[in-house]
C-alpha positions as CSV (number, residue, x, y, z in Angstrom):
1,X,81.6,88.2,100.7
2,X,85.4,88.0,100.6
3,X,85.2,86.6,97.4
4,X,84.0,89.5,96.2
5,X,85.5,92.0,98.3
6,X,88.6,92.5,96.1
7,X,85.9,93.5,93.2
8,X,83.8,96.1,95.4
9,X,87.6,97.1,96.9
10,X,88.5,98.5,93.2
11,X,85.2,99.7,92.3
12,X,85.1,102.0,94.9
13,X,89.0,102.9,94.6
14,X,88.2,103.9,91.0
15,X,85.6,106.0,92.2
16,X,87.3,107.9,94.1
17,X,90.4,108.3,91.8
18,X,87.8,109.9,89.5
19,X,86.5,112.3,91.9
20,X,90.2,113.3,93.1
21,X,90.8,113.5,88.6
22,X,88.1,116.3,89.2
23,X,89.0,118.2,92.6
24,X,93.0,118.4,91.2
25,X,91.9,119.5,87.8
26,X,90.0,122.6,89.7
27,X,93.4,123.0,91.9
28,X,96.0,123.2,89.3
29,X,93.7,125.6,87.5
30,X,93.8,127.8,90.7
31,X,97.4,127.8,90.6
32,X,98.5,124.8,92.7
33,X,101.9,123.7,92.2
34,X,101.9,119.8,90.9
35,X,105.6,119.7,93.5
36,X,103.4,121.2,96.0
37,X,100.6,118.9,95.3
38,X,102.8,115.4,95.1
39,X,104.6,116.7,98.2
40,X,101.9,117.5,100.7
41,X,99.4,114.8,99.7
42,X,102.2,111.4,100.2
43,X,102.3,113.3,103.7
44,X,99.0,113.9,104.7
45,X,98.6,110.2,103.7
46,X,101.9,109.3,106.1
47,X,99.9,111.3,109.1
48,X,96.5,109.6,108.4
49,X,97.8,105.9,108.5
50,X,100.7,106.1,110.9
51,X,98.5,105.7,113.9
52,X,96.7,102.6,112.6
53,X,99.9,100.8,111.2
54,X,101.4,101.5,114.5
55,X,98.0,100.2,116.6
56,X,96.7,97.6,114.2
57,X,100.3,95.8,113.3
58,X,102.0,96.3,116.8
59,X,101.9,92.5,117.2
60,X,102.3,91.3,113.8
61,X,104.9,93.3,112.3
62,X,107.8,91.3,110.6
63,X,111.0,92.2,111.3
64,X,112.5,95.2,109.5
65,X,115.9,95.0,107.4
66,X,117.9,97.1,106.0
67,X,117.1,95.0,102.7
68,X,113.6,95.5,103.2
69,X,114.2,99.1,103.7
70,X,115.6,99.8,101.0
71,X,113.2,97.5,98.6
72,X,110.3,99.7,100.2
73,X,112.4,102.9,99.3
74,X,112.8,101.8,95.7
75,X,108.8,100.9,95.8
76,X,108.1,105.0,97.2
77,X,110.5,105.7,94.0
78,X,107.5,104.8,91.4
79,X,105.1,106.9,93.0
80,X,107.4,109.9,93.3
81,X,108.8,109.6,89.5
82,X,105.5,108.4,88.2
83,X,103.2,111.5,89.7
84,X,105.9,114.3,89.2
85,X,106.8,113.1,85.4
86,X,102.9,112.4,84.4
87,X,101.6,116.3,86.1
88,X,105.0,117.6,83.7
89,X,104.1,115.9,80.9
90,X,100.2,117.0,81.6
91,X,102.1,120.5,81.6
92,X,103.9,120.1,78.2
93,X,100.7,118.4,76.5
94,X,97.6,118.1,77.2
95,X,95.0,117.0,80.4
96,X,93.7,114.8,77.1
97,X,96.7,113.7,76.0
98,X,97.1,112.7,79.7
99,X,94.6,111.0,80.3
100,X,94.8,108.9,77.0
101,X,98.0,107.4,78.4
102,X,96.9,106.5,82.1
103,X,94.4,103.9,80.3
104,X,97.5,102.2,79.3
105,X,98.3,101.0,82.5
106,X,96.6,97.7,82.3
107,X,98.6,96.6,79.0
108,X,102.1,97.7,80.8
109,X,101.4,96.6,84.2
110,X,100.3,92.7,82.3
111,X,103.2,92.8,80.7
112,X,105.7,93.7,83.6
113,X,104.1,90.9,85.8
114,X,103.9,88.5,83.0
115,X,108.0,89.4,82.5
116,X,108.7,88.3,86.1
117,X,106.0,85.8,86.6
118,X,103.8,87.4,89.0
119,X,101.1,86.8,86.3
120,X,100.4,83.2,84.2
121,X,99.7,83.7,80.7
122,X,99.1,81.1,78.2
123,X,98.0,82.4,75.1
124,X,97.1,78.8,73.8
125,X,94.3,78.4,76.5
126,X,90.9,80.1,76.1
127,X,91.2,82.3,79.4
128,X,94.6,83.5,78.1
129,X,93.3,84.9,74.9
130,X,90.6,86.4,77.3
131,X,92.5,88.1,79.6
132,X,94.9,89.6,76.9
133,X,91.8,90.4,74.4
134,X,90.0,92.0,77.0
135,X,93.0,93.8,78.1
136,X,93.5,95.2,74.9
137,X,89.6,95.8,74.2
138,X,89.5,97.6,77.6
139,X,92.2,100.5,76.4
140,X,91.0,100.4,73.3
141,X,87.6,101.9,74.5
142,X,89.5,104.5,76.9
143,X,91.3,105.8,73.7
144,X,87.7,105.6,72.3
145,X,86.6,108.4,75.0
146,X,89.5,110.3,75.0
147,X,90.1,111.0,71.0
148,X,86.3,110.3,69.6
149,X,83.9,112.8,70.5
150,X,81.2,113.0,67.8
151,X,77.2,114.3,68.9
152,X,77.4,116.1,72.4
153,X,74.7,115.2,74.9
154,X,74.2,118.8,77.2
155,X,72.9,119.4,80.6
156,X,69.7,121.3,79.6
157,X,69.7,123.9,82.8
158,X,72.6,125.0,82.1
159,X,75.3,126.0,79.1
160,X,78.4,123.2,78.7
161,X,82.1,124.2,78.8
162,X,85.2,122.3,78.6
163,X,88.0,123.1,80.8
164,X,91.0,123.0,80.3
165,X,94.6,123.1,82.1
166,X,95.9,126.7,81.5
167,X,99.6,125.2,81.4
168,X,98.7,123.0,78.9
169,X,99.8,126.2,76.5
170,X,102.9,125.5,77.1
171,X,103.5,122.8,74.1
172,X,106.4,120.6,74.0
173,X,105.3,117.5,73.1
174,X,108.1,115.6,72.1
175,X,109.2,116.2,75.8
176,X,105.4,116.3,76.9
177,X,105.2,112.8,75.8
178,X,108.1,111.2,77.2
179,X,107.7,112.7,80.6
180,X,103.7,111.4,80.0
181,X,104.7,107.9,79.3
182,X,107.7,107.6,81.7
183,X,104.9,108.4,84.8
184,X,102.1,105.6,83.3
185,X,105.4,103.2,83.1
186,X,106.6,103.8,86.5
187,X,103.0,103.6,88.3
188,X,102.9,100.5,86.3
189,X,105.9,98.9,87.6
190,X,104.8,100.3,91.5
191,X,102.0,97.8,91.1
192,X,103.6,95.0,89.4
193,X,106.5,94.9,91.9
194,X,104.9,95.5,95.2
195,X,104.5,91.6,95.0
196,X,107.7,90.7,95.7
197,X,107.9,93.4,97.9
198,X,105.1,92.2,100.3
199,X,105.7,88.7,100.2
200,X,108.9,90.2,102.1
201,X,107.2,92.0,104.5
202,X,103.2,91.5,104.7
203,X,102.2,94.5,106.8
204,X,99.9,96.6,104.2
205,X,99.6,99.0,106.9
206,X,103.4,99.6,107.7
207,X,104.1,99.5,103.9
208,X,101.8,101.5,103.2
209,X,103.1,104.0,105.8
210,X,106.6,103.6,104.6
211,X,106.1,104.3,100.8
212,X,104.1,106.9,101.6
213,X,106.7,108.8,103.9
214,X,109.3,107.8,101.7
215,X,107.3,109.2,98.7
216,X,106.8,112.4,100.7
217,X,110.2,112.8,101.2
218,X,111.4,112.3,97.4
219,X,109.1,114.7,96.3
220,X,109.8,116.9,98.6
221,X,113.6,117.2,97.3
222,X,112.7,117.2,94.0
223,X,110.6,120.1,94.4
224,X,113.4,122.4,96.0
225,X,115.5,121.0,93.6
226,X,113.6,122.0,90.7
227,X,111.7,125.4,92.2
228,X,114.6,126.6,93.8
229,X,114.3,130.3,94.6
230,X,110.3,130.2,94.6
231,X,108.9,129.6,98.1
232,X,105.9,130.1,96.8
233,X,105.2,127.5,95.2
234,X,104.6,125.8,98.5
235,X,101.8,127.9,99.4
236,X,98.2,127.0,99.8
237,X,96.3,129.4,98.6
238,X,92.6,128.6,98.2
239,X,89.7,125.9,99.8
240,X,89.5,124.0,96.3
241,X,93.9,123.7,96.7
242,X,93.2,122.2,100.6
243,X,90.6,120.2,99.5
244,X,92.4,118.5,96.9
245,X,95.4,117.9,99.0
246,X,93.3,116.2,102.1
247,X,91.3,114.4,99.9
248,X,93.8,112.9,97.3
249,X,96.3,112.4,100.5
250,X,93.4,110.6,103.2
251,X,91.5,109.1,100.8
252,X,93.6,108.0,97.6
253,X,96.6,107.6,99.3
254,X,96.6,106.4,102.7
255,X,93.3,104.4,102.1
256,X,93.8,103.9,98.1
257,X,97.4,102.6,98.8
258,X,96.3,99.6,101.3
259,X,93.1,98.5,99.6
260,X,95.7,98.3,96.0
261,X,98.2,96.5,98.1
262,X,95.5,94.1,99.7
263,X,94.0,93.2,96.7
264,X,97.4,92.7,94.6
265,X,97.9,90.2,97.6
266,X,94.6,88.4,97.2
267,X,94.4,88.9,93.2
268,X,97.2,89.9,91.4
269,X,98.9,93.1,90.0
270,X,96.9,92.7,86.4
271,X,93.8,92.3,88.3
272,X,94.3,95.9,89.6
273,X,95.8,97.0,86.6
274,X,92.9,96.2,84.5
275,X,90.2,98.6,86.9
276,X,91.7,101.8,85.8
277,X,89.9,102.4,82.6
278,X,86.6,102.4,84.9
279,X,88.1,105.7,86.3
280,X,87.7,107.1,83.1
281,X,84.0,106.4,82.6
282,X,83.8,108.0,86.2
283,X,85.5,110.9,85.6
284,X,83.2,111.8,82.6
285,X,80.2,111.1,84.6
286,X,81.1,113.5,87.3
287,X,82.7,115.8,84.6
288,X,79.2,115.8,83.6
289,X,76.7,116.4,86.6
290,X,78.9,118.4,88.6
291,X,80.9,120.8,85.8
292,X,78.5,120.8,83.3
293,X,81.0,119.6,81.0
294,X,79.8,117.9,77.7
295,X,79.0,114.0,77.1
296,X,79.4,112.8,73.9
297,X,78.7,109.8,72.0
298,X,82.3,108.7,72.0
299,X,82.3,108.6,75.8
300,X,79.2,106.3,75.2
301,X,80.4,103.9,72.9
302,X,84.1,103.7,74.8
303,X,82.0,103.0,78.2
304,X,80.8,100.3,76.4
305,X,84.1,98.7,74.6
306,X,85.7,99.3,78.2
307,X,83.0,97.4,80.2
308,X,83.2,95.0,77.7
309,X,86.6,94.0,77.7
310,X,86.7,94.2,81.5
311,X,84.3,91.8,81.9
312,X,86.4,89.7,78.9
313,X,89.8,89.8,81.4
314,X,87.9,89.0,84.6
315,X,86.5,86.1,82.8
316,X,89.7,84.9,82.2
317,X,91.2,85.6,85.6
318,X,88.4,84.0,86.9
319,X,88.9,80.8,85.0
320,X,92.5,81.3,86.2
321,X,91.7,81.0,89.6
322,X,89.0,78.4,89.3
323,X,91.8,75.8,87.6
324,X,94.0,76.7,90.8
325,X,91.6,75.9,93.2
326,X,90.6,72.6,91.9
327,X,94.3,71.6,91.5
328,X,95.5,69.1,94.3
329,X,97.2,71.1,97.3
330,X,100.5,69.1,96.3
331,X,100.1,70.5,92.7
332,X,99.1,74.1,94.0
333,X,102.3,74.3,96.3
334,X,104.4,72.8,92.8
335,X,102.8,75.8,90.3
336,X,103.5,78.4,93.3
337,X,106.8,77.7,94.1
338,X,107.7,77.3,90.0
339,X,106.4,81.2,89.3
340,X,108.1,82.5,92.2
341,X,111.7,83.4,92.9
342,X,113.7,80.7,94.4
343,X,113.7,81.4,98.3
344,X,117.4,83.3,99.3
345,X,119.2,81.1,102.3
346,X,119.4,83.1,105.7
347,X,123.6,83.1,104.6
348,X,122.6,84.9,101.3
349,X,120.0,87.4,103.0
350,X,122.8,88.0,105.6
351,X,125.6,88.8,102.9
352,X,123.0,91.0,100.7
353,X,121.8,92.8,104.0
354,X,125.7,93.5,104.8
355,X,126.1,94.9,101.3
356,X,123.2,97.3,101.5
């Protein structure tokens, strides 16, 4: 079972991104501020998982740095630039246009963690080609859902409608589009750099609290700073704005961030990276039964190029893993400490510490 744990961890993580992709959609069409949004749910997440990180990792809990700090407060950084930029660029755009981008994740997040070697890639091996082929196939079939439509498949007891995000009217998509890609690039970089950041200190629960808190805070000034002179903006207004908050904050945050963080750990940035097109075959599944909205063959045939390729990139991490495990331990301990950063001397860790 814990070989597959990691697998069933993602599945279900993906699930319930594409049931929050749903509840926020409702919100922001009810008037929720995205500020608001970012704001309250890292909080709500800090609240729900302070009292297990503090229970749970009493004991175990490494020793906190100033260092460390501030790597975790860099690490909150992605999720504050990459939620407030993408829900801005959603505003200048399209929810479409939106959600075309988040299925590039897998292709920037491989790339980052190929670029500091938290990732092997050898595009002359067999699982190589497979992991970057399926990669590729994987988004391809996302952009498949997201731009193809072609024949409509209807829920017969009732009419189907589209919605749509009202702010979307405003265009700007020059502006739209850099503010769209800038949040996919730096939720890509949050997962391919918590590795180096939990080697340092291996408490998911603490770190989790931390960025969290840390997230909460950033957006927090962010928001004042750009909604000065509009308290109300803060304001929740209705049981679908509440909803969305708890449930994003509890459930994708404070429980979404560890199981991400456990599984990067046990698996790999990439191999979380390359689940996120599955949110999108969710999200038009539950678009479908619970708002009635339209399925249409393009949805189909990207489900299928998306399954396809996932299947193509797991093979090759797979293979990946297999070759590592039947390595000698003496070779396995070699290959690690080659793809890692060179270990810092306690005089070094002192000096940067003193510097910070």
């Amino acid at each position: 079972m814990e070989k597959f744990t990691p697998y069933v961890g993602q599945f279900v993580i993906q699930l319930t991104y594409a049931g929050m992709n749903v509840i926020v959609r409702l919100a922001l069409q009810d008037g929720l501020s995205h500020y608001a949004f970012v704001t309250y749910r890292q909080a709500i997440a800090t609240l729900a998982i302070l009292p297990f990180a503090y229970v749970i990792e009493r004991e175990q809990r490494p020793k906190m740095t100033w260092f460390i700090l501030l790597q975790i407060f860099l690490l909150a950084s992605g999720i504050t630039v990459s939620q407030n930029f993408y829900f801005q660029g959603v505003y200048y755009t399209s929810a479409t246009f939106g959600s075309a981008a988040l299925n590039l994740i897998p292709i920037i997040t491989f790339v980052m963690a190929t670029f500091v070697r938290l990732e092997r890639f050898d595009i002359r091996t067999l699982r190589g080609k497979a992991k970057l082929a399926g990669t590729i196939v994987c988004v391809s079939g996302a952009m498949i859902m997201t731009f193809y439509k072609g024949p409509s498949f209807r829920m017969s007891s009732s009419s189907a409608h589209e919605t749509s995000n009202p702010k979307s009217v405003n265009n700007n998509m020059a502006l739209g589009s850099i503010l769209v890609y800038g949040g996919i690039t730096a939720w890509s970089a949050w997962i391919a750099f918590q590795g180096p950041v939990i080697k340092r200190y291996p408490a998911y629960l603490s770190l989790t609290t931390l960025t969290c808190l840390f997230a909460a805070v950033q957006s927090g000034l962010v928001g004042i700073i750009c909604e000065r002179n509009k308290l109300t903006v803060w304001a929740i207004r209705s049981n679908i704005q509440l909803l969305s908050v708890l449930y994003s904050g509890i459930i994708c945050s404070a429980i979404g961030f560890y199981v991400q963080a456990w599984c990067i750990q046990k698996k790999g940035p990439v191999f979380v990276g390359v689940f996120s097109p599955l949110c999108t075959i969710s999200t038009a599944v539950l678009e479908f039964l619970l708002l009635h909205v339209s399925l249409y063959l393009g949805s189909l045939l990207g489900a299928f190029f998306i399954i396809l390729g996932l299947y193509s990139a797991l093979w090759g991490k797979a293979k990946d893993q297999q070759k590592t495990d039947e390595m000698p331990s003496g070779d396995k301990e070699a290959q690690a400490h080659a793809q890692q950063p060179k270990e810092k001397s306690p005089q070094l860790l002192r000096k940067e510490e003193s510097i910070v």
